[in-house]
N, C-alpha and C positions, 0 to 999 in steps of 0.2 A: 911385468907390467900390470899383470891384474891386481897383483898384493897394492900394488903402487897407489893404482886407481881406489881402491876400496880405502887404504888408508887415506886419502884426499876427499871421499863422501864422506866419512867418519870427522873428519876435522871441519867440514863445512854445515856438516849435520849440528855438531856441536856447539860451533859459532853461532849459530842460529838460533837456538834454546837461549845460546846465553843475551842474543839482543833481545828476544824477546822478554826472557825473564827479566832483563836492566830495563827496559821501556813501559810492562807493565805492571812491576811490582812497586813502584808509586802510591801507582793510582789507587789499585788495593790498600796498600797500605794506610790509606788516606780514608778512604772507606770506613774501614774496620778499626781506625783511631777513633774517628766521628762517630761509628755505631758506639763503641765504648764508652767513647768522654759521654755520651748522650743521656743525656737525666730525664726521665718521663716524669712530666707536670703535670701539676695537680690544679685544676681548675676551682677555686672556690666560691662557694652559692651561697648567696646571702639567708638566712633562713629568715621566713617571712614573722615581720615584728605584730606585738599584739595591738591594736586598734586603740586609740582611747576613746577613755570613755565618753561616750557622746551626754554634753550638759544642754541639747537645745530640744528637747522634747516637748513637741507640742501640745502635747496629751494634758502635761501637770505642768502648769501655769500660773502666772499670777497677777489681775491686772491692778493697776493703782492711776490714782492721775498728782500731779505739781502743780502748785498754782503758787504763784509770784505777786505781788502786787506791792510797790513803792512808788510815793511822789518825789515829783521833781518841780524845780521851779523852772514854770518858759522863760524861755527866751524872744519868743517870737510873740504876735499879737495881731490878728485880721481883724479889722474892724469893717463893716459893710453898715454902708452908711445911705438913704434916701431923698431923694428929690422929687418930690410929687409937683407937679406943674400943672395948671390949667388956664385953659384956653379957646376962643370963638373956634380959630380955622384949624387944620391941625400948623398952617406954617407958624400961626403966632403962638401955640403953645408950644412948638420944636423951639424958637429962639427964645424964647422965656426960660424953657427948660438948660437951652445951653449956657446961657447969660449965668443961670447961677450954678451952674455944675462949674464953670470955668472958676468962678467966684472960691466956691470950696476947694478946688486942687490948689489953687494959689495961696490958701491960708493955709493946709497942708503941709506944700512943700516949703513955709516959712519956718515952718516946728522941724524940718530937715529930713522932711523924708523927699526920698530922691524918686524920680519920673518912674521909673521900670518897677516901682513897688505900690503902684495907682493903675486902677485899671476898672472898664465897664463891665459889671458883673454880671448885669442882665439891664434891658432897655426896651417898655412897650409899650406901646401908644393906641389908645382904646377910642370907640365914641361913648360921649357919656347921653344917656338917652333921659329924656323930663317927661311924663314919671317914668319908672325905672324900666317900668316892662312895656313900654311905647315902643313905637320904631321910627319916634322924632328923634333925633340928634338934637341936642341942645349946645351942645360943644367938643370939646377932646380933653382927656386927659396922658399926660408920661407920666412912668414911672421910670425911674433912671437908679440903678445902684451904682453905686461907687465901693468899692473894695481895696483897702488902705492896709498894705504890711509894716506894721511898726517893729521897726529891729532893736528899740529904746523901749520897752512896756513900758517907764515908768513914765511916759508919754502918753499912753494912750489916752485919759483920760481928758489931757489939754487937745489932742485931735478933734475931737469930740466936739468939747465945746469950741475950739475955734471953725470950726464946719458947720456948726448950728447958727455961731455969731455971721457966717458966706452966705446963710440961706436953707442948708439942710432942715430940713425938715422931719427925718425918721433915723431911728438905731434899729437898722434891720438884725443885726447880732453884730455879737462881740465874743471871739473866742483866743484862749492859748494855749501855744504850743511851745515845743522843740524843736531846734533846726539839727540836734543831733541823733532821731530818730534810729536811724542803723545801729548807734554804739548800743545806744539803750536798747534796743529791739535784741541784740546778739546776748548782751549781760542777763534778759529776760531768761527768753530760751533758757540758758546755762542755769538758773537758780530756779528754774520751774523741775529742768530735767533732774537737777540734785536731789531736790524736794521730794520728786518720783521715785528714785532711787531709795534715798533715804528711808522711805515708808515699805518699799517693796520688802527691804532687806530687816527691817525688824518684824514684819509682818510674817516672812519664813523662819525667820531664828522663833520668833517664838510658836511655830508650828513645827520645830525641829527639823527645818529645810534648810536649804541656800537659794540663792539668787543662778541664774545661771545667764544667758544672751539673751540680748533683745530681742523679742520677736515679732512688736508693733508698736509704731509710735504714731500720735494723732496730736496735731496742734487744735486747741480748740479756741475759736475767735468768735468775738459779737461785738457789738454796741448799737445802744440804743439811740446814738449821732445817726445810724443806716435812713437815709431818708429825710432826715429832720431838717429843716428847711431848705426844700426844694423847689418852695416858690420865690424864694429869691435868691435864688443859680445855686449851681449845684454843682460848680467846679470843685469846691473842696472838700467834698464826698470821703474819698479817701483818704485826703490828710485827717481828717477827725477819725474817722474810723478809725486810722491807723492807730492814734495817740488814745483813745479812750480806751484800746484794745493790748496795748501793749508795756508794755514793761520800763522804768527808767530808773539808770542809777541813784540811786538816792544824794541826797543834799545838804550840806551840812548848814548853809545860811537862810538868813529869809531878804524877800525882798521889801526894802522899807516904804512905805507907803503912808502918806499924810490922811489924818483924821479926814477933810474933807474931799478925799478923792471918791467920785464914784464909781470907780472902777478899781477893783482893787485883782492883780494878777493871781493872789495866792500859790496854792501850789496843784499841781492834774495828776490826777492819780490815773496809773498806767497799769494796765495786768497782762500776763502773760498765763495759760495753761495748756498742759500736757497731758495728754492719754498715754500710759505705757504698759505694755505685757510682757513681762519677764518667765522667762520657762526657769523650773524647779528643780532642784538638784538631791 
């Protein structure tokens, strides 16, 4: 019985290695595949690239300016135009005054200029003192401006007189423009900055440079319109300033105009200029 016994532990001993050897040797084996097949990676590091070369050095420089300047023929034409009135009260010199302001917009818009291009440009009514530095009142005086956009130039002339033939009585000025100001203004720019360019870059070649980035730019503006009659209104301030100041594409026609016109459009000469500093290379 004991032999019996002993071979029955020996046989269940052995079954036992064997499930366990069948159950774990898998798993191992699956391990020690994976450790195998396993390739160590190689991480690669960019290696750091060289800088270029910096061309915007402020140190070496070079400044230069552009200037532009082409005429154009207007198209546009303000005419401001006077009515001087006088008068005992101030009521009778206001209807005196109005009677022929109305007179002149109606000869006006006969020549075809339309309502919304007529307008009061300045209007003021004083005492007029006898003698001058008294403090009698002898009467009243207006003055009344009138300010006429002519979209016709070659109009403007017959305005004029048909406004003096209503009653007018004064040419407070007469000036012309362009109603395409931005095109021309943007074309300025552009042939001022070439201009700048252009000089900068012969100006370093022949000191054995180059040109490198911009490193300041200055529009430079004036006109000598700043101000200029501003006692009788001063609404268009800026349109003259703009157009004595600025740049227009050039023109290839002229505008005809008969020996006795006194008014003649011609052509406005418009300028543009620019400050530029260029760094050296």
């Amino acid at each position: 019985m004991k032999h019996i016994s002993t071979l029955v532990n020996t046989v269940l001993a052995f079954v036992l290695i064997l499930i366990l050897l069948t159950t774990g040797l898998p798993n191992f084996s699956a391990r020690a595949a994976a450790q195998g097949d396993s390739v160590p990676t190689v991480t690669a590091t960019a290696e750091p690239t060289e800088e270029p070369q910096a061309s915007c050095d402020p140190n070496r420089n070079i400044h230069v300016s552009g200037t532009a300047v082409v005429n154009v023929l207007p198209d546009r034409a303000l005419i401001q135009l006077g009515v001087q009135s006088n008068g005992k009260t101030p009521k009778q010199v206001q209807a005196i005054n109005a009677a022929t302001i109305s007179k002149v917009i109606k000869a006006v818009k006969a020549l075809g200029v339309e309502a919304k291009d007529i307008s009061t440009d300045r209007y003021v009514i004083q005492p007029v003192y006898q003698p001058y530095d008294s403090l009698f009142i002898d009467g009243y005086r207006i003055y009344n401006i009138v300010s006429i956009t002519m979209r016709d130039v070659d109009k403007a002339s017959d305005a004029i007189a048909a406004a003096f033939q209503a009653g007018a009585n004064q040419v407070v000025n007469v000036e012309f423009y362009t109603s395409e100001l931005r095109k021309h203004r943007d074309q300025a720019r552009e042939m001022a900055m070439k201009a700048a360019s252009e000089k900068a870059n012969a100006l370093s070649q022949a000191a054995g440079a180059a040109t490198g980035c911009v490193l300041n730019i200055n529009e430079n503006s004036w006109s000598y319109f700043n101000g200029h009659n501003w006692w009788y209104g001063g609404n268009n301030q800026n349109l003259w300033t703009q157009n004595a100041v600025q740049n227009a594409a050039p023109s290839g026609g002229e505008i005809p105009s008969s020996d006795d016109s006194p008014v003649s459009a011609g052509h406005i000469s418009i300028r543009a200029e620019v400050s530029v500093t260029f760094a050296l290379r």
